[in-house]
Biotite code that builds the C-alpha atoms (Angstrom):
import biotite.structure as struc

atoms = struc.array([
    struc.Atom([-7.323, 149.370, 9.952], chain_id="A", res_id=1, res_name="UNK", atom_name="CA", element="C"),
    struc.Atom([-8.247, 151.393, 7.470], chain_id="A", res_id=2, res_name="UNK", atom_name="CA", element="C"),
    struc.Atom([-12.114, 153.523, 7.098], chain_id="A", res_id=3, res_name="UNK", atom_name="CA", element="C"),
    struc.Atom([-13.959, 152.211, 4.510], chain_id="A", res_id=4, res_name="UNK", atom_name="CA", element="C"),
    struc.Atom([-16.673, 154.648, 2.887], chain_id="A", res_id=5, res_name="UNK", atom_name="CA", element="C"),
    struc.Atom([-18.839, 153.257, 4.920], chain_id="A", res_id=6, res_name="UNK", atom_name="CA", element="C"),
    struc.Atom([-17.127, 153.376, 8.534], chain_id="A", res_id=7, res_name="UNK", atom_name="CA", element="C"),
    struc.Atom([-15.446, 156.692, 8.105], chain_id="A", res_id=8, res_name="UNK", atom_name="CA", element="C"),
    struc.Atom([-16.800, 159.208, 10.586], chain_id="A", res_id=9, res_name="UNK", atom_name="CA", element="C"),
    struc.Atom([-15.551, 162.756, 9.760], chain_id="A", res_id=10, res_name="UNK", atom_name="CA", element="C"),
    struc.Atom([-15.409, 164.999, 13.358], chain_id="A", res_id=11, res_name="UNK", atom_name="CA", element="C"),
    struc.Atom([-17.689, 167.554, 13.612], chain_id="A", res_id=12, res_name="UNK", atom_name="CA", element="C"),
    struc.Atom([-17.454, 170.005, 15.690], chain_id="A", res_id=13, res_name="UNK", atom_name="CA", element="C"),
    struc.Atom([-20.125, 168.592, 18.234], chain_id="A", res_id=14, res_name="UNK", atom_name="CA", element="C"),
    struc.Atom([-17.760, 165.724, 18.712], chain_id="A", res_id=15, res_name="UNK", atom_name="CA", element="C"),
    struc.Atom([-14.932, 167.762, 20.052], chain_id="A", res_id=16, res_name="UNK", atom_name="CA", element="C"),
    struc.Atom([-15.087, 167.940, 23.491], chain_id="A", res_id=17, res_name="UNK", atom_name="CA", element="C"),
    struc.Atom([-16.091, 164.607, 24.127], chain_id="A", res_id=18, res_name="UNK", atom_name="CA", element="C"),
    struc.Atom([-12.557, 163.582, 22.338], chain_id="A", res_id=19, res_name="UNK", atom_name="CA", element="C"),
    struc.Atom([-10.994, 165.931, 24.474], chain_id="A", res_id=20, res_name="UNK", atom_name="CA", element="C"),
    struc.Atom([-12.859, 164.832, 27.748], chain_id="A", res_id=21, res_name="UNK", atom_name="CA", element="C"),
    struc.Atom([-11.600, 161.371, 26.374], chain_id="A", res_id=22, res_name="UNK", atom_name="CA", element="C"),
    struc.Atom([-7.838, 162.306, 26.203], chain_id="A", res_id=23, res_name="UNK", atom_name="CA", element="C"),
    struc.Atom([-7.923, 164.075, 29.453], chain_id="A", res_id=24, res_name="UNK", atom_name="CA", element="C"),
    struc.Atom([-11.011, 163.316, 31.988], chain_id="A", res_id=25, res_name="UNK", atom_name="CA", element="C"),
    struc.Atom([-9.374, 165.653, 34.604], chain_id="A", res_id=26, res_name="UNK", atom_name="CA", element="C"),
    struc.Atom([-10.767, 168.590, 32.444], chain_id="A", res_id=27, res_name="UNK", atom_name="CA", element="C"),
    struc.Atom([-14.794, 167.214, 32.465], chain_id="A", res_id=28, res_name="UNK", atom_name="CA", element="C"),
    struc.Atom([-14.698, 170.265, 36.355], chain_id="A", res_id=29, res_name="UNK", atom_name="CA", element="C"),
    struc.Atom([-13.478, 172.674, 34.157], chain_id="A", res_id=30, res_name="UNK", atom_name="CA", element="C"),
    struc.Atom([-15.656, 172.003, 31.443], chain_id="A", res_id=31, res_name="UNK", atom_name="CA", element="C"),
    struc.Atom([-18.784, 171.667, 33.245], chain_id="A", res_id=32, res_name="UNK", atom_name="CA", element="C"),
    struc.Atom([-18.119, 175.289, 34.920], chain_id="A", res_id=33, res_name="UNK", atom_name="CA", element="C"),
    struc.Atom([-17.372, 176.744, 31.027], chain_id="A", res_id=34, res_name="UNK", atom_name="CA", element="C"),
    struc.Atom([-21.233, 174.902, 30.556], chain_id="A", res_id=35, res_name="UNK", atom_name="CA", element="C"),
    struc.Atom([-22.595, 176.726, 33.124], chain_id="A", res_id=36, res_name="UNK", atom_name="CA", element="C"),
    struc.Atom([-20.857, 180.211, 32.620], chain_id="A", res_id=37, res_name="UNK", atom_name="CA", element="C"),
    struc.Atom([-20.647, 180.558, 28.581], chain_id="A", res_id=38, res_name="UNK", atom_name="CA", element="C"),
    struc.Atom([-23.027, 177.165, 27.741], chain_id="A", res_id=39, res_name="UNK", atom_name="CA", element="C"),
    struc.Atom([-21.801, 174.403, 24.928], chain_id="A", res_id=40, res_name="UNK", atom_name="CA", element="C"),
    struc.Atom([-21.500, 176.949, 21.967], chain_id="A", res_id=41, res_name="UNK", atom_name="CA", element="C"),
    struc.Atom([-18.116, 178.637, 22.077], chain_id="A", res_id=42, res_name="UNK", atom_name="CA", element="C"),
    struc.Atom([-15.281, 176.610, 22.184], chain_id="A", res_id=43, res_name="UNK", atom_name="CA", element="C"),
    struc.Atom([-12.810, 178.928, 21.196], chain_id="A", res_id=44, res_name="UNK", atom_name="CA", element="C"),
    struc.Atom([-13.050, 180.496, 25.126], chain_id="A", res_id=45, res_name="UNK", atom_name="CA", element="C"),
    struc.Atom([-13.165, 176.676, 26.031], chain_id="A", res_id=46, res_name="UNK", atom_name="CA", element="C"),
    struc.Atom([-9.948, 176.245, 24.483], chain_id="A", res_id=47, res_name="UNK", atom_name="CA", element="C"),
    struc.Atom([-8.373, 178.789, 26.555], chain_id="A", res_id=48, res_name="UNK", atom_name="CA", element="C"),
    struc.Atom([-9.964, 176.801, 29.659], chain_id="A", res_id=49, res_name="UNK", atom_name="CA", element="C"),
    struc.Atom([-8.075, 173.685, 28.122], chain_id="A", res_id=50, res_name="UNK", atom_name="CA", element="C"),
    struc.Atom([-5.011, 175.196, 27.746], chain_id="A", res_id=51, res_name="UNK", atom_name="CA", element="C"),
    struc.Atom([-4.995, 176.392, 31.079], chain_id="A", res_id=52, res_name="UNK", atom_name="CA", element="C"),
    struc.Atom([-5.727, 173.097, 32.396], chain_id="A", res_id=53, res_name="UNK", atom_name="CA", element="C"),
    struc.Atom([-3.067, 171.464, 30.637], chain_id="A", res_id=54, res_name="UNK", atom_name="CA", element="C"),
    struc.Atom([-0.280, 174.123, 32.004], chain_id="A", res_id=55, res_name="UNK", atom_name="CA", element="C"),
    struc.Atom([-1.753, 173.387, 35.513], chain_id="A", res_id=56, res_name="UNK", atom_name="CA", element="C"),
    struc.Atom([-1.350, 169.321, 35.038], chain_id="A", res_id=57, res_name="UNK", atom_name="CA", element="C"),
    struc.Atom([2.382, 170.365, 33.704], chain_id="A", res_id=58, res_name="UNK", atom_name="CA", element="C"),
    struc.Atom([3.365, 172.427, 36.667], chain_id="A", res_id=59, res_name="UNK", atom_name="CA", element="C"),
    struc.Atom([2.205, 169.737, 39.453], chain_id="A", res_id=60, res_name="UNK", atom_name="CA", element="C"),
    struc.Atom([3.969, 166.730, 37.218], chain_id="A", res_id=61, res_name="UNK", atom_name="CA", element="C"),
    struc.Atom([1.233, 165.534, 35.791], chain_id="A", res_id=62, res_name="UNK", atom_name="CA", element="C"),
    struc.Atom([2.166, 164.517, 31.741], chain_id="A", res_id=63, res_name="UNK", atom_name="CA", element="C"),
    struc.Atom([-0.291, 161.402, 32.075], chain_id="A", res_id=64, res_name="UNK", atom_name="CA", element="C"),
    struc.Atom([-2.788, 162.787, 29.443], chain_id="A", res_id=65, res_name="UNK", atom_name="CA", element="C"),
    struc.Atom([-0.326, 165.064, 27.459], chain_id="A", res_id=66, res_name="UNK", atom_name="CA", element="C"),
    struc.Atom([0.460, 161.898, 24.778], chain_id="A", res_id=67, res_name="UNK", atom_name="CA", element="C"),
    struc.Atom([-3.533, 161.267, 24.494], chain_id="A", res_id=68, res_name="UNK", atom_name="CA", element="C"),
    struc.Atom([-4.389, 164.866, 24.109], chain_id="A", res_id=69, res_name="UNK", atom_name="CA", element="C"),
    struc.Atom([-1.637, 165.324, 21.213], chain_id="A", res_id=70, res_name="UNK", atom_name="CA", element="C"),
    struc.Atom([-3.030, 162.403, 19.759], chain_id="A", res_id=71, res_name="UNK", atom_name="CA", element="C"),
    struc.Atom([-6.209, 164.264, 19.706], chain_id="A", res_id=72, res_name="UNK", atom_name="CA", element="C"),
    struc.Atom([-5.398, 166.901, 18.089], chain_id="A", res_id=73, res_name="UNK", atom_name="CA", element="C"),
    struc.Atom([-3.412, 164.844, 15.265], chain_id="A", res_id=74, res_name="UNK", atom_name="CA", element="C"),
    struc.Atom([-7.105, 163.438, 15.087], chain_id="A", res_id=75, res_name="UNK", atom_name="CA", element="C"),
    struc.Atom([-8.626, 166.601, 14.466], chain_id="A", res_id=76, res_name="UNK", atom_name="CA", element="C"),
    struc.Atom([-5.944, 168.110, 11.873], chain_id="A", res_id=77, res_name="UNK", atom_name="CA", element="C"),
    struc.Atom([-6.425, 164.164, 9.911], chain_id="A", res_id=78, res_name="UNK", atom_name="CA", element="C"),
    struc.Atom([-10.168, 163.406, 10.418], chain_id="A", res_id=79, res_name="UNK", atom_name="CA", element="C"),
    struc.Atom([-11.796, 166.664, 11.280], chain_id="A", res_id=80, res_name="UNK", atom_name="CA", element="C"),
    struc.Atom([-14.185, 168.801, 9.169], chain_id="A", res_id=81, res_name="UNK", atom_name="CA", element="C"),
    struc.Atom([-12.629, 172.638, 7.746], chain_id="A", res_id=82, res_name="UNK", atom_name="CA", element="C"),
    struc.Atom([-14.347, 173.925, 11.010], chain_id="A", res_id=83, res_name="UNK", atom_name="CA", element="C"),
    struc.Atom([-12.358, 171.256, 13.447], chain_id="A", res_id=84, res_name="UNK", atom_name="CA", element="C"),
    struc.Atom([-9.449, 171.626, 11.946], chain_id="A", res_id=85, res_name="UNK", atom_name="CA", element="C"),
    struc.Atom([-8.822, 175.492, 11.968], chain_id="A", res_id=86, res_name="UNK", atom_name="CA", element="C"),
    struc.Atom([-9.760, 174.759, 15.628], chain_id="A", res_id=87, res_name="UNK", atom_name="CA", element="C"),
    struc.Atom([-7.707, 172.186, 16.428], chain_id="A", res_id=88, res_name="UNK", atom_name="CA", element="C"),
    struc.Atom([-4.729, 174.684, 14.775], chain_id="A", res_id=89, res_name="UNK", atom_name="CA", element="C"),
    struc.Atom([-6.508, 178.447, 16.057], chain_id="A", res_id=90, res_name="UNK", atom_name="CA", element="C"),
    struc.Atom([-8.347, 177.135, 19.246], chain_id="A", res_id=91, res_name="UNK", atom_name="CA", element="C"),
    struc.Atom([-6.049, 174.504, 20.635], chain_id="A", res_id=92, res_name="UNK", atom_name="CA", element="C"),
    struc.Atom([-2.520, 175.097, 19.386], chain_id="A", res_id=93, res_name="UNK", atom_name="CA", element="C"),
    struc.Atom([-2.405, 178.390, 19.664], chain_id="A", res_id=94, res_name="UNK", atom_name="CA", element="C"),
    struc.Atom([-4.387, 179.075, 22.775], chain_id="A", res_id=95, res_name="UNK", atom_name="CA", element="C"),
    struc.Atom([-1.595, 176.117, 24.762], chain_id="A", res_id=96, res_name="UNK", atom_name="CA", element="C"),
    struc.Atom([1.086, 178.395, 22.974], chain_id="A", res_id=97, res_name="UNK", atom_name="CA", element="C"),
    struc.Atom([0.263, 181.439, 24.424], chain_id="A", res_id=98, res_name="UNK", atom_name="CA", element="C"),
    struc.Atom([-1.207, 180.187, 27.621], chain_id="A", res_id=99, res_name="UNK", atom_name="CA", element="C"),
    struc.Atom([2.137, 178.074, 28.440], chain_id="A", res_id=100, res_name="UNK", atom_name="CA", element="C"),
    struc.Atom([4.207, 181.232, 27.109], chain_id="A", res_id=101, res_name="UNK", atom_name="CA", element="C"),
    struc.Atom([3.126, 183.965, 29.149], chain_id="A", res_id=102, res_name="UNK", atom_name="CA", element="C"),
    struc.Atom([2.858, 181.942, 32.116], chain_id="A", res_id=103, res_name="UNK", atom_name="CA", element="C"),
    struc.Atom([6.804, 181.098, 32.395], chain_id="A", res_id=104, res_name="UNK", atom_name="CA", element="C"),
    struc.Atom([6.280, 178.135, 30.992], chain_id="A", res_id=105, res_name="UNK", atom_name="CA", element="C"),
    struc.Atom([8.062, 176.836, 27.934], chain_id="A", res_id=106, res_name="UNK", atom_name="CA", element="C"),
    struc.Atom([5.324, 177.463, 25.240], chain_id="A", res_id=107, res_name="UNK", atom_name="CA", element="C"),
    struc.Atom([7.341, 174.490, 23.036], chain_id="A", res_id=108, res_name="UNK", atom_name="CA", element="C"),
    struc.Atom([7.936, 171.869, 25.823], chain_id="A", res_id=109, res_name="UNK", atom_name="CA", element="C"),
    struc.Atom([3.768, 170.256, 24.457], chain_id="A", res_id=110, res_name="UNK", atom_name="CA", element="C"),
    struc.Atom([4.981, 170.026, 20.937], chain_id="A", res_id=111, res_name="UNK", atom_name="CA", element="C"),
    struc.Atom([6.965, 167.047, 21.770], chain_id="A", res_id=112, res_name="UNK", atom_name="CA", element="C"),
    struc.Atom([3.326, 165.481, 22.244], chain_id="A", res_id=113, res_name="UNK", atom_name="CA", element="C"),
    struc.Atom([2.246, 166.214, 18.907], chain_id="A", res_id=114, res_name="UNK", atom_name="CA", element="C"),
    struc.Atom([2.011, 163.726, 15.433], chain_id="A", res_id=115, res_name="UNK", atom_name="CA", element="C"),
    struc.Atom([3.100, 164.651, 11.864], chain_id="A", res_id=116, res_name="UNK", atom_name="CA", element="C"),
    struc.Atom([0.319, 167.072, 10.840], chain_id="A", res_id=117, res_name="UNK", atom_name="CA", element="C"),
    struc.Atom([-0.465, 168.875, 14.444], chain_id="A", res_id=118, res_name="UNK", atom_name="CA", element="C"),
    struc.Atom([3.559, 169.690, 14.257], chain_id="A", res_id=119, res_name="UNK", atom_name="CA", element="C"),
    struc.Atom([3.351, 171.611, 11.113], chain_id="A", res_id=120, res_name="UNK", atom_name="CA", element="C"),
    struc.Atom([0.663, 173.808, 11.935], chain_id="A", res_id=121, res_name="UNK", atom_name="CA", element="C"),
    struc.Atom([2.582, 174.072, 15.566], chain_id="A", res_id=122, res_name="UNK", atom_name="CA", element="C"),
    struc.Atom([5.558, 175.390, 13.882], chain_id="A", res_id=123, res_name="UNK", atom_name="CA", element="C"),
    struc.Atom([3.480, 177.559, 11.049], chain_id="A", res_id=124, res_name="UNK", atom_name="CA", element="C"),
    struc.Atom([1.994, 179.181, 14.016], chain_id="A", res_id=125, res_name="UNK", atom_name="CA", element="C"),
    struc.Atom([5.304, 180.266, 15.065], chain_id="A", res_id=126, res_name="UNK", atom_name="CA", element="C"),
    struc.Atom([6.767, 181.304, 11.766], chain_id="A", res_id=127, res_name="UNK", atom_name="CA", element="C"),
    struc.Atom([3.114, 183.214, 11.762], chain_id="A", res_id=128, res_name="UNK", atom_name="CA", element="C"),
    struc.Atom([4.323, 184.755, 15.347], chain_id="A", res_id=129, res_name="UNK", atom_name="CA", element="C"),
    struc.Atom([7.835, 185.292, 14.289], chain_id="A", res_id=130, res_name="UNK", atom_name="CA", element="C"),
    struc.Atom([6.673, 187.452, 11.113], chain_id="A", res_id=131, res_name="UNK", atom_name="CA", element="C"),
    struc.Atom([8.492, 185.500, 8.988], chain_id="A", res_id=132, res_name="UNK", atom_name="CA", element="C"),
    struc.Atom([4.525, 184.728, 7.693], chain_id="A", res_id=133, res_name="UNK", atom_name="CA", element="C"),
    struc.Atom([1.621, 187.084, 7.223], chain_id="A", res_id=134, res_name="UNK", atom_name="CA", element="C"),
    struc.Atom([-0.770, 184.278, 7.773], chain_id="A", res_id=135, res_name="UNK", atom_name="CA", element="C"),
    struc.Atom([-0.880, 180.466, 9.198], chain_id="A", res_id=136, res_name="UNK", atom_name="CA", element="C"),
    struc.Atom([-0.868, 177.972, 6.762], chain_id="A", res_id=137, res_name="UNK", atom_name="CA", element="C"),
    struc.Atom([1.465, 175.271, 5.207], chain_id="A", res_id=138, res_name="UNK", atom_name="CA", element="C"),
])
C-alpha cells in the first residue's frame, strides 16, 4: 500500500524506541533500567544497551527478533527524519558492529538481517572503518 500525503507519518525521533520495543519486546528490562539511570533523552547510550541486548539474544540462540529489528532499521533509513536516520546508521549500526566485534562475536553475522538501504550504510560503515573512506556516506 502505498502513503498518500495524507497517511504518511515521517519517524521522529520520539517514535524510536517504541519501534524498537516493537521489533524486540525482550529489550522493554533493559530499557526501563536506561529510563531510570540516563532518563528518555539520549539514545545514542541506549543504542549501546540495544546492541548489547541483541549480542546476548545471539549467544543463547535466540534470532526470533533479529528479522523484525532489521526491518526496523530499514524503516528508519526509508521513513525516518535526518535525525532518525543518522541514528539508525551512527546509533544502531554501528554501536551492533562494534558491540558484536569486540565481544568475539562476528560483527557481520546481523547484516544478513538487514533490507536494501540499512545494507549500504552497513557496508559504508565498514569502508569508513577500513580507511578506504574519510567519512560514512553513500
Amino acid at each position: 500500500m502505498l502513503a498518500t500525503a495524507s497517511s504518511y507519518h515521517m519517524i521522529n525521533q520520539a517514535d524510536v524506541i517504541p519501534i524498537l520495543l516493537e521489533a524486540c519486546p525482550t529489550f522493554e528490562n533493559t530499557w526501563q533500567e536506561h529510563v531510570q539511570d540516563y532518563g528518555e533523552d539520549l539514545l545514542y547510550v541506549a543504542a549501546g544497551a540495544f546492541a548489547r541486548h541483541l549480542l546476548g539474544l545471539k549467544n543463547e540462540g535466540d534470532l526470533s527478533c533479529l528479522p523484525s529489528v532489521g526491518a526496523a532499521i530499514e524503516r528508519f533509513h526509508q521513513e525516518g527524519s535526518p535525525w532518525v536516520k543518522e541514528f539508525a546508521t551512527i546509533g544502531l549500526l554501528e554501536g551492533i558492529q562494534n558491540v558484536w566485534s569486540h565481544q568475539e562475536s562476528d560483527g557481520e553475522y546481523f547484516s544478513r538481517y538487514l533490507g536494501e538501504e540499512s545494507m549500504r550504510w552497513w557496508q559504508s560503515l565498514n569502508t569508513f572503518w577500513s580507511g578506504e573512506k574519510t567519512h560514512v556516506s553513500l
